[in-house]
C-alpha positions as CSV (number, residue, x, y, z in Angstrom):
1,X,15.8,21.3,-8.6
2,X,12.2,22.4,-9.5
3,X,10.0,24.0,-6.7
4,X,8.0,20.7,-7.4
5,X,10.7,18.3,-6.7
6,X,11.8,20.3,-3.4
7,X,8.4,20.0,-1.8
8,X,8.4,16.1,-2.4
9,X,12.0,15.8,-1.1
10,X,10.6,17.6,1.7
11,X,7.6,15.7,2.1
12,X,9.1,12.4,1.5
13,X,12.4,12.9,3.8
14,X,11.3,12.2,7.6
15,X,9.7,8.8,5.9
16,X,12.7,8.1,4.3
17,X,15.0,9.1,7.7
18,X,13.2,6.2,9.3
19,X,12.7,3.7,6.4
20,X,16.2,4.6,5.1
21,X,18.8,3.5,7.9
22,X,18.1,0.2,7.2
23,X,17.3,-0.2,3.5
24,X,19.6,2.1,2.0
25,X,22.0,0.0,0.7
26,X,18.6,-2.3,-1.2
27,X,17.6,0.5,-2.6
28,X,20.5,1.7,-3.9
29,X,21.0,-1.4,-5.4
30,X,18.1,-2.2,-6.5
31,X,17.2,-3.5,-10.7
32,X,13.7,-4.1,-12.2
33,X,14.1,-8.3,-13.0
34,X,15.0,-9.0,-16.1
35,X,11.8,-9.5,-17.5
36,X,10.2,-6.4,-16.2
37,X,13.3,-4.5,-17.8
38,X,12.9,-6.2,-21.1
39,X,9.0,-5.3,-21.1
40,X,9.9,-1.4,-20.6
41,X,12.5,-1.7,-23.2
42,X,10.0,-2.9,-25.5
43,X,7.5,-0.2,-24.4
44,X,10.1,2.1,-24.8
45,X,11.2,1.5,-28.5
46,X,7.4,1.3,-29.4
47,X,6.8,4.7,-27.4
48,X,9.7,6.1,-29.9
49,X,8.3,5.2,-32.9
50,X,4.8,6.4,-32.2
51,X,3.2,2.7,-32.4
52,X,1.9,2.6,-28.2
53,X,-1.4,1.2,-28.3
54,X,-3.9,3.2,-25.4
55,X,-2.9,-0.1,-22.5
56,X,0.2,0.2,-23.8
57,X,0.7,3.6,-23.1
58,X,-0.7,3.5,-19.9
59,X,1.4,0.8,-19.1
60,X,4.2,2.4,-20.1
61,X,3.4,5.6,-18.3
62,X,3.3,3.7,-15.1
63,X,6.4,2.4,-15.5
64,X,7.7,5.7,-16.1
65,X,6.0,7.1,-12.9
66,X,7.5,4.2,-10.7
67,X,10.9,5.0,-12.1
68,X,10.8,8.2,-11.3
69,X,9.9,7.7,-7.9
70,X,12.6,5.0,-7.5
71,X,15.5,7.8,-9.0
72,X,14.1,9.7,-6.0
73,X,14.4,6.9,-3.3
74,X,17.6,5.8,-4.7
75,X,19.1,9.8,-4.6
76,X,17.5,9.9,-1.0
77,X,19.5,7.1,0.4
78,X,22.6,8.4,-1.4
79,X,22.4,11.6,0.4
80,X,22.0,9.9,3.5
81,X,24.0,7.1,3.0
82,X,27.1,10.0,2.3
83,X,25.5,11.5,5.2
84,X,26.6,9.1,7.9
85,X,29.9,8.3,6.2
């Protein structure tokens, strides 16, 4: 784990400890709607092949971002899920 990530799971814990108890098992579970997943797959292929225009890209980095940040949540409640098991 990068320095980086250990400060945010740091930072982000105690709001997670109290969001968490409740929501863990929603956010483990959670999926984008179809729709939302086909538009990143789309983004996705064009982002491979070099053919993003500029909204697109920033589009697409968002989606990124928020997918990131949802691995994080999901590996949060995980830990604590296990936690209280």
């Amino acid at each position: 784990m990068t320095l980086e990530m250990t400060a945010f799971d740091r930072g982000v814990r105690p709001v997670a400890q109290i969001v968490f108890p409740d929501k863990a098992k929603a956010i483990l579970g959670f999926q984008p709607v179809p729709e939302l997943q086909a538009r990143i797959d789309e983004l996705a292929g064009k982002s491979t092949e070099g053919q993003l225009t500029d909204a697109e890209r920033a589009e697409y980095e968002g989606y990124v971002r928020a997918n990131k940040f949802t691995a994080i949540l999901q590996r949060l409640a995980r830990q604590m899920s296990a936690a209280d098991a």
